[in-house]
RODO-2510 file (C-alpha; in nm, 4 decimals, decimal comma):
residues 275
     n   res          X          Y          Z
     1     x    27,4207     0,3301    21,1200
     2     x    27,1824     0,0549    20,8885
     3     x    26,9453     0,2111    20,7067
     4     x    26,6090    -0,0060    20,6851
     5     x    26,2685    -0,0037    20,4779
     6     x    25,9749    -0,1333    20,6027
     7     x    25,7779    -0,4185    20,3889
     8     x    25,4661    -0,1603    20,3464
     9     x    25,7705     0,0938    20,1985
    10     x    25,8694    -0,1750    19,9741
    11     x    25,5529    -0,2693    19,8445
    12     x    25,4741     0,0755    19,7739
    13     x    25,8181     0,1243    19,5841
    14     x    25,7455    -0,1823    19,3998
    15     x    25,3734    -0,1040    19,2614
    16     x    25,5035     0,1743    19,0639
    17     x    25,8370    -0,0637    18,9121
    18     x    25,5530    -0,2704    18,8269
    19     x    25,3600     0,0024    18,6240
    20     x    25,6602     0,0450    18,4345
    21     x    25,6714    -0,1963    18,2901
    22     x    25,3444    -0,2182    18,1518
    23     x    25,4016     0,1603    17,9555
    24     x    25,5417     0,0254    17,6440
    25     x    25,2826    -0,2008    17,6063
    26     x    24,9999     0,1131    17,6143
    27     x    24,9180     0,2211    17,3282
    28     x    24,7762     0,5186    17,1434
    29     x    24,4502     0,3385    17,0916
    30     x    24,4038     0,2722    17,4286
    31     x    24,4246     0,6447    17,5211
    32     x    24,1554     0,6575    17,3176
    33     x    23,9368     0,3469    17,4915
    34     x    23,9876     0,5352    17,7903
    35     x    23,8449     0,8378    17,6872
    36     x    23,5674     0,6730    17,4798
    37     x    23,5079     0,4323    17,8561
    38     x    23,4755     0,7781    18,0501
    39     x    23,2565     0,9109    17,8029
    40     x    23,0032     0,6541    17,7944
    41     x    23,0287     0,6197    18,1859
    42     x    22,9323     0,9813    18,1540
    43     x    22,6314     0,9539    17,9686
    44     x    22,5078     0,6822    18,1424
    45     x    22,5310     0,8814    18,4554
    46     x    22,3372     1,1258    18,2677
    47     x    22,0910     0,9102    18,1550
    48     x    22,0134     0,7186    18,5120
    49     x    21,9382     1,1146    18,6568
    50     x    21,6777     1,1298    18,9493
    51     x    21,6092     0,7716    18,8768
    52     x    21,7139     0,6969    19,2496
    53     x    21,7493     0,9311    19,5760
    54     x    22,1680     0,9182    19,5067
    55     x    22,1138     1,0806    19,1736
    56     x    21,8884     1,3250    19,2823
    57     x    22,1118     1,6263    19,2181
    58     x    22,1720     1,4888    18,8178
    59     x    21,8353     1,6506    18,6584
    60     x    21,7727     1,8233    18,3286
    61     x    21,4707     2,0743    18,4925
    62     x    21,3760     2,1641    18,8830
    63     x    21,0730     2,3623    18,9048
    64     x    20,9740     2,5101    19,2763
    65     x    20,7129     2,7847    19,4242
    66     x    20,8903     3,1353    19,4936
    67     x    20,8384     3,2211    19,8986
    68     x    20,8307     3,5673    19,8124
    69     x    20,7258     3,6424    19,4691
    70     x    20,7614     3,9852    19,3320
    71     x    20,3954     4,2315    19,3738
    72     x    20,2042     4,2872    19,0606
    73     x    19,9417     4,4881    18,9846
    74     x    19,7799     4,2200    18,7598
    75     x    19,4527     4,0960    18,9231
    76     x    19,5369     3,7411    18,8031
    77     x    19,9152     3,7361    18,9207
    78     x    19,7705     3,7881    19,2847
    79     x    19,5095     3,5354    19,2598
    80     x    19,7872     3,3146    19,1313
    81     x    19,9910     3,3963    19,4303
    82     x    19,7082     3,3866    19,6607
    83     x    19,6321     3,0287    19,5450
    84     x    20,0161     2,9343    19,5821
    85     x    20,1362     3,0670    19,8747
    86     x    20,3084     2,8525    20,1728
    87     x    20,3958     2,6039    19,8924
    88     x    20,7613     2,6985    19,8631
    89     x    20,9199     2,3682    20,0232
    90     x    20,8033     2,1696    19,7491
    91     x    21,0734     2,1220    19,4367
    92     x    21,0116     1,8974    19,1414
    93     x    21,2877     1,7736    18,9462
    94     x    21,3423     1,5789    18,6102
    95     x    21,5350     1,3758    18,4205
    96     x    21,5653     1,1467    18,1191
    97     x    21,4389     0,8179    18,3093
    98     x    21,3106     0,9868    18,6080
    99     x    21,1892     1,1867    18,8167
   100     x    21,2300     1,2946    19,1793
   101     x    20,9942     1,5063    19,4579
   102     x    21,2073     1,6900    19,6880
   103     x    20,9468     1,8030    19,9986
   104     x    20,9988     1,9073    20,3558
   105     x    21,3559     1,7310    20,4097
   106     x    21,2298     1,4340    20,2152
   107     x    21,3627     1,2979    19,8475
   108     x    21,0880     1,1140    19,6747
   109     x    21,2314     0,9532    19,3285
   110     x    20,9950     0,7593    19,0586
   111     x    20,9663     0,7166    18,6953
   112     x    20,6500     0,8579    18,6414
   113     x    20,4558     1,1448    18,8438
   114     x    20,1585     0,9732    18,8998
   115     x    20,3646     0,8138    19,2569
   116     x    20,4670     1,1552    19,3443
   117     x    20,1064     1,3284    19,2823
   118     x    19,9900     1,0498    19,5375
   119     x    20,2488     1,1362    19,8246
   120     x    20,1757     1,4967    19,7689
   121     x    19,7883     1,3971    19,8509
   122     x    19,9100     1,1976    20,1246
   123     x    20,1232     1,4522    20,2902
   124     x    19,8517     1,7481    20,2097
   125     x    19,6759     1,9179    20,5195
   126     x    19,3246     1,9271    20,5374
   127     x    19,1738     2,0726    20,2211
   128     x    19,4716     2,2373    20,0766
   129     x    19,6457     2,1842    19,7498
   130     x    20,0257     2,0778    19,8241
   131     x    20,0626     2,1226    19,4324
   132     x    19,8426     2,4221    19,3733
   133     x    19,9805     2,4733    18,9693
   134     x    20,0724     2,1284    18,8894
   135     x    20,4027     2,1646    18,8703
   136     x    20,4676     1,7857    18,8777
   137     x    20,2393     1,7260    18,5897
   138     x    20,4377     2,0313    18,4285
   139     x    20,7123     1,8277    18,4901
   140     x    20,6057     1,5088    18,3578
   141     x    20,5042     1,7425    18,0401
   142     x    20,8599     1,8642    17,9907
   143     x    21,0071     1,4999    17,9728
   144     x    20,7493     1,3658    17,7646
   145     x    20,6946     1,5940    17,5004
   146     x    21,0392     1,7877    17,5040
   147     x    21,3402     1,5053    17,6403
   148     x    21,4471     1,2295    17,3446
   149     x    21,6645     1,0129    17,4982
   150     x    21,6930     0,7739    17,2178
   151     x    21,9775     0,9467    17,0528
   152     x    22,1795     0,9121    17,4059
   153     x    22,1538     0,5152    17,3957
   154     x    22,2348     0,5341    17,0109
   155     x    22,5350     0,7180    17,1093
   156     x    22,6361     0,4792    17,3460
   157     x    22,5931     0,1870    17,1444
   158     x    22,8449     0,3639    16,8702
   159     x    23,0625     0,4330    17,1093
   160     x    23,0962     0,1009    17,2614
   161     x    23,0932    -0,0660    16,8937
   162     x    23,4330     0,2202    16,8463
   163     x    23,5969     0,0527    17,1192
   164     x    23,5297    -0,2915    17,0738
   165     x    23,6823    -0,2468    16,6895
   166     x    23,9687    -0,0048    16,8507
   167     x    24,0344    -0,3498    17,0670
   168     x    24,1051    -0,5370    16,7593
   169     x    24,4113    -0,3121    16,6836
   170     x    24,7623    -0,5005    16,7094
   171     x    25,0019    -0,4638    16,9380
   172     x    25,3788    -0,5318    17,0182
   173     x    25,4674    -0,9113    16,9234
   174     x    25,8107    -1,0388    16,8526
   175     x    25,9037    -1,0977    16,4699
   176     x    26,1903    -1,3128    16,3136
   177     x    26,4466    -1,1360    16,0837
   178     x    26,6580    -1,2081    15,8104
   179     x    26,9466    -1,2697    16,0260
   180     x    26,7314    -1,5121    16,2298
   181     x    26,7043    -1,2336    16,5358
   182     x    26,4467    -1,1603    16,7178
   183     x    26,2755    -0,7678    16,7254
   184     x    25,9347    -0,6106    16,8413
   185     x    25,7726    -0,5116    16,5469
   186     x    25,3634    -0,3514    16,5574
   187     x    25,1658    -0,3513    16,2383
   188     x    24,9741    -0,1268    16,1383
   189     x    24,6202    -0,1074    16,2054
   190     x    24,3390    -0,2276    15,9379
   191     x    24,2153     0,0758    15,7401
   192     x    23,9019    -0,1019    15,7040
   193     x    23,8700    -0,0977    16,0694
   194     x    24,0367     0,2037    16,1720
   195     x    23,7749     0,3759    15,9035
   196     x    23,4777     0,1723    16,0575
   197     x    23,5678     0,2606    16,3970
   198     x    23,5956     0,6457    16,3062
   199     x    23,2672     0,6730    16,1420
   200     x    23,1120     0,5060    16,4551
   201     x    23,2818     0,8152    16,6870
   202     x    23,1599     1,0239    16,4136
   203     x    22,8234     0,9219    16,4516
   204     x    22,8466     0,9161    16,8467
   205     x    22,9723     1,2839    16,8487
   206     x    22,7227     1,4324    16,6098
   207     x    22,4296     1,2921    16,8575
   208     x    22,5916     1,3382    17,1515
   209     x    22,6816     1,6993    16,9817
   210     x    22,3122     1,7707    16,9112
   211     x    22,1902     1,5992    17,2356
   212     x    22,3285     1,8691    17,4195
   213     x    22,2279     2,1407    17,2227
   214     x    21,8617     2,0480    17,2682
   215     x    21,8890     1,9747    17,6571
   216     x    21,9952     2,2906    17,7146
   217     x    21,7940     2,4927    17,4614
   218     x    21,4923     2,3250    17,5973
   219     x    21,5695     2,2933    18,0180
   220     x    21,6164     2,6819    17,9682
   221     x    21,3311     2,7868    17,7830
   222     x    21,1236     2,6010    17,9906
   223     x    21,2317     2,7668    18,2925
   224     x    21,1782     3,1435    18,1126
   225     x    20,8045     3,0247    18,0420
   226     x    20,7816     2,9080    18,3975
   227     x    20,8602     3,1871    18,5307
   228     x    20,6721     3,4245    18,2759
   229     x    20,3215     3,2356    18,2633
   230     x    20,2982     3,1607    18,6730
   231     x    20,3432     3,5780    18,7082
   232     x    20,6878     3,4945    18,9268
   233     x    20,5266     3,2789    19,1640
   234     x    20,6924     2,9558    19,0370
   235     x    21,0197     2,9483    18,9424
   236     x    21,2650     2,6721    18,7031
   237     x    21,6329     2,6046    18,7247
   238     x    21,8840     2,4649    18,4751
   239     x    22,0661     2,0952    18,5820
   240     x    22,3929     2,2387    18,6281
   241     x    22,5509     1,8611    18,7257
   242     x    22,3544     1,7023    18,3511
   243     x    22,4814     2,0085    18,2139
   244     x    22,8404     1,9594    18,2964
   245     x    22,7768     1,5587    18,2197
   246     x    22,6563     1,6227    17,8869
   247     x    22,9161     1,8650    17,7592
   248     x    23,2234     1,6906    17,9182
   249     x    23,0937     1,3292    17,7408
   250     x    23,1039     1,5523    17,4022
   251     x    23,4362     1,6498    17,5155
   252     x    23,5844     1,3422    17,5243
   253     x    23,3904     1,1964    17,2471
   254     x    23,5137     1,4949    16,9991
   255     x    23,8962     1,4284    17,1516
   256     x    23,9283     1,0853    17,0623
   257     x    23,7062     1,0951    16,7059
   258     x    23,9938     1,4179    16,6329
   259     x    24,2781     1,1431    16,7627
   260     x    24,1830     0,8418    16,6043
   261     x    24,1627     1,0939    16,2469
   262     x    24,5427     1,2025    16,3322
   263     x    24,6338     0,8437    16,3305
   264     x    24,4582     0,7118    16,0269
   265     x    24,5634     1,0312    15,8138
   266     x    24,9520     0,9527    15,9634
   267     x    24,9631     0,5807    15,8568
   268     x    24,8344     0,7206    15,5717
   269     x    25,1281     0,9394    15,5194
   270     x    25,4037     0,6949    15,6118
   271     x    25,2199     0,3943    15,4241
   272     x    25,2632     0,6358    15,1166
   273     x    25,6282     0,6999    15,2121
   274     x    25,7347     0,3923    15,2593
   275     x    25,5626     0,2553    14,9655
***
């Protein structure tokens, strides 16, 4: 009995053969490209939040009317929810660049709340208030006076300088010997540009570092006042997805700063030994 393989079987058994032999060619520094690549894909992700109706769900702050809010015995707190009941469909969310109105089934996206102030008139019944405590202009608020993006793109822009000069490292080339053979040989990197290109990921990982810090110190002390001066009847979440964005970029921007150190301090070493 002939044992056969069909052409799709041998095209699959030949794309990893071919991956082979690319794997001495990979260096270290392009493990760290990669990771610097998925880190600024990250924060761009981040950045483009509830800019568009597919990003929706990346925001720093959602703010939304509580169906059933707690009784008080404050006079105020039951005008407040007197004034805001049956407004509990309507969530408002933000984001660095954006901003997006999520109403009856409906996702409403737009940079500025002005668009989604006019829907809510639109959409509004008679003469009730479909945004009885301004929780869009609340919004708008929040990203105005509390959300700095700039030290996001400044971030970015180190980052991609780090990989441009990690590009510039050399690889495997073929070198003539004394005996008139032929051997792979890889230099060493620059130290002028190894040293630039760390001081860029430094730079990237501090403001990512401190980025992160602030988005979440602020997107949760906005929610406790919220909560606190609307007496319960309004409510704030957290981002958990720009949450998870923001930290894992850090990750990965603290990983390869911490590998491309290792290397510099190890040619450092073996320059010194051989020397």
């Amino acid at each position: 009995m002939s044992l056969t393989s069909s052409p799709a079987s041998a095209r699959g058994l030949r794309f990893p053969l071919d991956l082979r032999r690319f794997l001495p060619y990979i260096g270290y520094h392009h493990v760290l490209m990669i990771f610097l690549v998925i880190s600024v894909t990250l924060i761009s992700i981040l950045i483009a939040g509830c800019t568009s109706d597919s990003l929706a769900g990346i925001y720093l702050l959602s703010l939304s009317y509580v169906s059933n809010p707690e009784p008080s015995a404050s006079n105020v707190a039951a005008s407040i929810a007197e004034v805001a009941v049956n407004r509990t469909s309507m969530e408002i969310r933000a984001g660095y660049m954006g901003m997006c109105l999520l109403v009856s089934g409906q996702s409403i996206c737009s940079k500025n709340s002005g668009s989604l102030e006019a829907f809510v008139r639109r959409t509004t019944i008679g003469d009730e208030s479909g945004d009885p405590l301004n929780l869009i202009h609340a919004a708008q608020k929040f990203r105005d006076e509390t959300v700095f993006v700039a030290l996001l793109f400044i971030s970015i822009v180190a980052a991609i300088a780090a990989i441009l000069l990690l590009a510039t490292f050399p690889g495997w080339h073929e070198d003539n010997t004394s005996n008139g053979s032929e051997r792979e040989v890889k230099p060493f990197p620059s130290r002028v540009v190894s040293r630039a290109a760390l001081g860029c990921l430094v730079v990237s990982c501090v403001l990512t570092l401190l980025t992160g810090f602030w988005q979440h110190l602020s997107s949760s002390s906005a929610t406790t006042m919220v909560k606190f001066f609307t007496y319960g009847v309004a409510t704030g979440h957290v981002g958990a997805g720009a949450m998870a964005l923001g930290w894992l970029a850090t990750f990965f921007l603290i990983v390869a700063c911490i590998g491309l150190l290792v290397m510099i301090l190890s040619i450092s070493v073996l320059s010194n030994m051989v020397g």
